[in-house]
Steps between C-alpha positions, in 0.01 A plus 500: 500500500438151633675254236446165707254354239713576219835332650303188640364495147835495386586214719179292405573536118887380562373235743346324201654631199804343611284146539337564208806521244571119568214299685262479187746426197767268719400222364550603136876577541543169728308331207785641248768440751435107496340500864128508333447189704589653841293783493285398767755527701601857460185604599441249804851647706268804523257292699784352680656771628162663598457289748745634730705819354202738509460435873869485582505871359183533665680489831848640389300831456298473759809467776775593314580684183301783382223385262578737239830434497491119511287531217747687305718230609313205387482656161868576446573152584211375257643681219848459569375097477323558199776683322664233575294261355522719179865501520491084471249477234711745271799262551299151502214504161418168576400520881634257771216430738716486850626839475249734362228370703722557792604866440104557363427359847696710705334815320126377552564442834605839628251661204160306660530651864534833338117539426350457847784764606432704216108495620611565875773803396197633349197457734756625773567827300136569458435470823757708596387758280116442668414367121186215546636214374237317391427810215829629467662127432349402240531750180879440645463094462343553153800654357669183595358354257520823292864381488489147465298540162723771379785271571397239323423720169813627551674126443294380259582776256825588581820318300838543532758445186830613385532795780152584431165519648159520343148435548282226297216316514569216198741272492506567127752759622866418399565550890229364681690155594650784749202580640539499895182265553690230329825557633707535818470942474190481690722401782701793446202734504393363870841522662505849379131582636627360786803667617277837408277419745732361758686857490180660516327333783813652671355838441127447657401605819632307812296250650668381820543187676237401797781374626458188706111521581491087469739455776351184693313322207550195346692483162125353367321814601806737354518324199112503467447130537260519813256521190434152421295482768253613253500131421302431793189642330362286262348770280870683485640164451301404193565865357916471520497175367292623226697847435830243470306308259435780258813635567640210305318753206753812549803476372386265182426719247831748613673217426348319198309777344775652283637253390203312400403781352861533291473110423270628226766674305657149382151412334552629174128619492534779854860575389407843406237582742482784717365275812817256450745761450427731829426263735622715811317786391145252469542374803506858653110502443476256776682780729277789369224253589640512871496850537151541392347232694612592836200767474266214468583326846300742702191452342502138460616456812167670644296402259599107475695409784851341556404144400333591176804801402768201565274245277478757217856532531524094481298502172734738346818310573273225318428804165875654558609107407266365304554804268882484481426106401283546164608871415755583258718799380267488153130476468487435859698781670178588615470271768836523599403899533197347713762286698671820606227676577325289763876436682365860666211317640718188574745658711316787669203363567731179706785694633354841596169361624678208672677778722269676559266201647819381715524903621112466598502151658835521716585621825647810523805420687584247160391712262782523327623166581219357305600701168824312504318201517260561232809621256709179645232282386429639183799713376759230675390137539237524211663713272852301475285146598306589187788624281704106551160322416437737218846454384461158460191482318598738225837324435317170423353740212724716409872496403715761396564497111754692276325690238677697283782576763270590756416247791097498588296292742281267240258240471132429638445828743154484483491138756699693840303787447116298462636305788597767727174660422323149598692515887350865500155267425574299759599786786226679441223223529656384822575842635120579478402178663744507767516911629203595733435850468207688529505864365399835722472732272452763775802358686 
């Protein structure tokens, strides 16, 4: 019996569990570490680095080193980084800026090239097995996500104390100041996701080198640079600008979401709430969101066109915001429920749609040039552009305040998130007067 499916599943889940157990709740153990006001950037170096380590790899695998096997590689080195980071932040409560961010660093940057090789390890395996991609893939991808949610559950509830482990979902608990999404044990549960999955992309089929098949091109055209010629087209022009502009959206709420949402546990009033007291878990609504909405994009697409899927996208950047700025753990966890649910919308209906209008209005022969500059522009220079700005505007509202013995991000929330919900105003107004597209439906 054929097991492909099942082991690329297993790869998928890993992929993202391993992502998952840090990316969403960061921010509230940098908040308790005393490096609240840097969180920005934490989650801009994964922007950074995106702009040139996934297409390093890109080639490494391509000429060199078995992609399978680099990507087992990349991993171990991640989580050997991130162990390491753990290692310091046992030894150093209050964090030192310099250092941490440095060894963090290090494990983002060989962790961010691993999910365009985990994609290629698997559409080459499918292939090779005479699977279609385009319906065998994605059940596969969903249970990437599958993994991320179940990793961030897993954090949330899980605390550490006195040799022990246990699950909770109230701080109430005599343990919960253990819990891993407040403290550096989420870091722990990544690096060891990580070296599982570096020793098992060892075991998956082989997937050999093509050896040197760009002998005689430029380092532009290996490197997928030959691209930006897309810039010569007005129409493609307008439509990268704008996909960096709303990528200044994406990493925002990773970052600030959690710990705005924790911030409410020093107001006397949300203390005991279940909203302020599993903010990991709450934000995972936003990822089952995701999941489901990918199923939408087909008949939107069709129905409404890329220019009116990307604008309904735009407006719910505006909702995912605006909701996050006059919601509240309380009598107004509804909205923030709301706020989670349309980031499914948000993000699928920009980044999945966006790639698929850049696979149907490029050139064949930079095909898949022109995905690395959609995610360059979006995950890279607007993602971690975004991420500094952002920074900056929520320190001028917040600081971190001691409450109780526990550090949380406080003051007046609700102004960065109203006013990064106004730029989403502002991008999609001039996105719909600017992009010229008329929709075929029968195209």
């Amino acid at each position: 019996m054929d097991n492909t499916k099942i082991r690329l599943s297993f790869l998928s889940f890993m992929q993202f569990a391993v992502w998952g157990s840090y990316l969403i709740c960061l921010g509230q153990f940098l908040g308790s570490a005393g490096l609240g006001t840097e969180i920005s950037w934490f989650y801009a170096v994964g922007g950074f680095v995106s702009i040139f380590m996934p297409a390093i790899m890109g080639v490494v695998a391509d000429r060199w080193i078995h992609a399978q096997r680099l990507l087992g590689t990349c991993h171990i080195i991640a989580a050997s980084f991130m162990l390491l980071a753990w290692f310091y932040a046992q030894s150093h409560p209050t964090l030192e800026f310099g250092p941490f961010f440095t060894i963090f660093t290090c494990s983002v940057a060989f962790y961010m090239p691993t999910i365009a090789l985990s994609n290629s390890v698997s559409f080459s395996i499918l292939k090779k097995k005479n699977y279609d991609t385009v319906k065998a893939f994605p059940p596969i991808r969903v249970l990437g996500t599958v993994g991320f949610i179940i990793a961030m559950w897993f954090v949330n509830c899980c605390y550490y104390n006195d040799g022990a482990f246990g699950f909770t979902i109230s701080d109430t608990n005599p343990n919960a100041g253990f819990r891993f999404q407040y403290t550096d044990m989420q870091l722990l549960v990544s690096s060891i996701l990580g070296f599982i999955l570096g020793v098992y992309s060892f075991m998956l089929p082989d997937i050999p080198t093509a050896g040197k098949k760009d002998e005689g091109k430029g380092i532009a055209a290996i490197l997928g640079l030959d691209a930006f010629k897309l810039f010569k087209d007005r129409r493609m022009l307008i439509f990268f600008v704008f996909s960096m502009l709303l990528g200044v959206a994406l990493q925002i709420t990773n970052g600030y979401a959690t710990p705005f949402i924790s911030s409410f546990k020093a107001n006397p009033e949300f203390t005991d709430t279940f909203g302020a007291n599993n903010a990991t878990l709450l934000t995972s609504i936003s990822q089952i969101s995701e999941a489901l909405c990918i199923l939408l994009i087909p008949f939107f697409l069709k129905r409404f066109g890329i220019k009116r899927v990307i604008t309904i996208a735009m407006i719910a950047w505006v909702l995912r915001f605006g909701f996050f700025g006059i919601g509240n753990p309380g009598s107004g966890l509804w909205l923030l429920i709301l706020s989670m649910i349309v980031y499914g919308v948000a993000f699928d209906f920009f980044n999945v749609s966006g790639a698929l209008f850049v696979e149907q209005e490029t050139d064949n022969n930079i095909k898949a040039s022109a995905q690395g500059l959609f995610m360059l522009m979006t995950n890279g220079l607007g993602a971690s552009f975004g991420m500094i700005v952002a920074g900056a505007v929520v320190n001028h509202f917040v600081t971190p305040t001691e409450v109780n013995g526990n550090v949380y991000m406080t003051g007046n929330w609700s102004a960065p998130w109203l006013i990064f919900s106004a730029y989403a105003v502002v991008v999609v107004v001039l996105f719909n007067i600017l992009f010229k597209y008329k929709h075929n439906p029968e195209k």
